[in-house]
N, C-alpha and C positions, 0 to 999 in steps of 0.2 A: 324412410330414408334408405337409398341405396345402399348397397357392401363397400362401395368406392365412396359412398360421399363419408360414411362410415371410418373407413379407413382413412381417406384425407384430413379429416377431421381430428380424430385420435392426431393423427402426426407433427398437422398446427399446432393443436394442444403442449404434444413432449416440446418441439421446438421453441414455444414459449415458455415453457418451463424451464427450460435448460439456458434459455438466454435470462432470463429473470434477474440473477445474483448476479450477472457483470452490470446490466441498467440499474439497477438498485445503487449499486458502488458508482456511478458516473457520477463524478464531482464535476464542483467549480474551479477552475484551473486557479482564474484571482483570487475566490473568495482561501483558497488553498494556500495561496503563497503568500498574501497574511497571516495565515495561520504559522505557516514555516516558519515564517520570519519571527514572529513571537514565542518558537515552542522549539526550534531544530537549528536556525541559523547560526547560533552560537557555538555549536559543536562543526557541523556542516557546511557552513559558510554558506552569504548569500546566494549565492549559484550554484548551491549541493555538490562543491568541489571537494567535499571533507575538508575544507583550508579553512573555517573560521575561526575566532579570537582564542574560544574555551576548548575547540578542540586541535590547537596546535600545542597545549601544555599538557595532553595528556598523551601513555605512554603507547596507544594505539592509533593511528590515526582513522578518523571517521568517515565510514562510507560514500564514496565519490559517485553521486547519483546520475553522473553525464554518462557511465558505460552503462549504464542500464541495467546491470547484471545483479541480482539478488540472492543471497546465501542460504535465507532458511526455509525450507519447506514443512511449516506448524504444524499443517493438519492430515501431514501423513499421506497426501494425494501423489506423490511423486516426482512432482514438479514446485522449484523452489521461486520466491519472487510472484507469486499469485497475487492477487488482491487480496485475498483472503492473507495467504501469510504476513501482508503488508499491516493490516486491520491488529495481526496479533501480536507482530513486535513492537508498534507503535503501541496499544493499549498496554500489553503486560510485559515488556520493555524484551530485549534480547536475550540477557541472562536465563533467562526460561526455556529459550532455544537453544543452550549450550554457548551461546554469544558471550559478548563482555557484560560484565553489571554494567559500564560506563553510557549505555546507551538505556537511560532510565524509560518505567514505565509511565504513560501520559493518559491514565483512566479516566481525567477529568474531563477529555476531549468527546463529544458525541458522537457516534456515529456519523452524521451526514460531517461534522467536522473534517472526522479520519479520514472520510470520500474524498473531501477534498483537498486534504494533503495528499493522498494517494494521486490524484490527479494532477497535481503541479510536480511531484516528484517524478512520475510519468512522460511530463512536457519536458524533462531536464536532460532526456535520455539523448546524447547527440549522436 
């Protein structure tokens, strides 16, 4: 093998590596927003406006997913609202990132789940 085929080679490699963790996290947008709907919508309303039932009686009102904008950055990377950070408030609820406890943790959800909430909250962003 050449020096160049050598080099191009290594470089495909990193660039596949580095795209790896966002394909892994590509959710189902539908299969996502059944999931909301049964695990989020109650606090967040159906359209992630933070206006639903349970979360207009409390004393925060809950994250309005249409600005797209996300507050916590978990894993210390420097940018908040990642998939990654998404994966961690969803699983071990806010309060752990200095958030409200009111925004519980959802362990019971699987991974390819999470994806898929991650990905309908994604589709909400106007």
């Amino acid at each position: 093998m050449t020096r160049i085929k050598i080099i191009s080679s290594a470089a495909l490699l990193l660039a596949a590596l580095v795209c790896l963790p966002s394909l892994a996290l590509a959710g189902d947008v539908e299969k996502g927003k059944a999931l909301y709907m049964q695990n989020c919508s109650s606090c967040h309303g159906d359209t992630g406006a933070g206006d639903g039932p349970t979360g207009a009686a409390l004393p925060v009102k809950p994250r309005d997913f249409g600005d797209g904008s996300f507050k916590f950055d978990t894993d210390g990377d420097g940018k908040s609202g990642t998939d990654a950070d998404l994966v961690n408030v969803i699983k071990n609820g806010a309060m752990k990132y200095g958030g409200s406890p009111l925004m519980a943790p959802l362990p019971h959800l699987s991974d390819e789940n999470v994806a898929d909430i991650i990905a309908f909250l994604r589709s909400l962003k106007k």
